[in-house]
N, C-alpha and C positions, 0 to 999 in steps of 0.2 A: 504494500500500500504506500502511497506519494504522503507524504506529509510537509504541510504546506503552512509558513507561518501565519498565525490570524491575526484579521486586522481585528480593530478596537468591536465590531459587532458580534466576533467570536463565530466570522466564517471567513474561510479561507479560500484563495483565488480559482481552485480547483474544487472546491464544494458547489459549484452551479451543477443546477439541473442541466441536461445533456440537451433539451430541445430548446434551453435560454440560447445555450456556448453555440448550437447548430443558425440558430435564428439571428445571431449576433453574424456571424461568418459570414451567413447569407444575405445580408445587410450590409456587411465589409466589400464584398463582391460584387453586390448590382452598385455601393457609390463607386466604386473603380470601375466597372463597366460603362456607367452614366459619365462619368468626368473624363473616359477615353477620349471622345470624337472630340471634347473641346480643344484637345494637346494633340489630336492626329490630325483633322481636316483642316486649317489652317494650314497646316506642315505638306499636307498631297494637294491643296492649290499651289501651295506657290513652288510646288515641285516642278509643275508645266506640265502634267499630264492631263489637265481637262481646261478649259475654258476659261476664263476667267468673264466674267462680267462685272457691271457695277456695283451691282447689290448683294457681293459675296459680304462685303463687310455688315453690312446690312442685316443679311439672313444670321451671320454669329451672332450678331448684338440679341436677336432674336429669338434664335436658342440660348440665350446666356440668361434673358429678361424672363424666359418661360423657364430655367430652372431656379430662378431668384422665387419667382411669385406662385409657382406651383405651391409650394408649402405651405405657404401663407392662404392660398386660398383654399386649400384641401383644408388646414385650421378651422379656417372659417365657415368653411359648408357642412362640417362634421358636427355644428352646435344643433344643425338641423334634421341629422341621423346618419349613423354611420354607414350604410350604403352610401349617402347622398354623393361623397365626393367619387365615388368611383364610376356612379351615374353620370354626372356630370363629366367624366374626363371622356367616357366613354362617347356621350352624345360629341365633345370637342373632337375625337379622334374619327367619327363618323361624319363630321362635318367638315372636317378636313381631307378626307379620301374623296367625298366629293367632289370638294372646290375644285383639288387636285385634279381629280381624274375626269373634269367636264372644261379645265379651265387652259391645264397646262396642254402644249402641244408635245407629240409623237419628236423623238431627237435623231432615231437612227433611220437607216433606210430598210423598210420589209424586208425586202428581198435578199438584202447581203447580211441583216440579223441570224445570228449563230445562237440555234435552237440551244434548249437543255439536252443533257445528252443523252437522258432515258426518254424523253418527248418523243412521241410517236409521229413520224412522217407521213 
């Protein structure tokens, strides 16, 4: 057995329940997943492999403003029940596949696009 010295509440670093320590890791994990693209996408525009336009800086600030204010507002919609904020993210992220997919135009050309590779021909 580990023996581990105790802090003043008389438990010790290795006394958590196993699905606190597993919940806590999986929480470590998705912030480091989430704060990737802010430290990689900047870094593969200005590599020169895609495009640049005007509103790259634009679209960061905007992912940076949506991970500042996500919190704050899931906060605030949670006074109103706890599904509420995940309804709401849901109806944003429904609203957003929309816009996208009626708004933005097609980039590549049909014809020389390079199927998946189990896609059936």
């Amino acid at each position: 057995m580990i023996t581990v010295e105790t802090n003043r509440r008389g438990m010790g670093l290795l006394d958590l329940d196993r699905r606190v320590f597993a919940l806590g890791l999986a929480w470590m994990a998705d912030a480091i997943g989430n704060s990737f693209p802010i430290v990689v996408l900047p870094l593969y525009i200005a590599s020169g492999r895609i495009p640049i336009d005007a509103l790259v800086g634009t679209r960061l600030a905007a992912f940076g403003i949506g991970v500042a204010i996500g919190p704050l507002a899931s906060g605030y919609l949670e006074r109103f029940g706890f599904a509420v904020p995940f309804l709401v993210a849901g109806a944003l992220a429904t609203l957003a596949l929309v816009v996208v997919s009626t708004q933005v135009a097609e980039t590549g050309d049909p014809d020389t696009a390079v199927g998946l590779p189990l896609a059936s021909d």
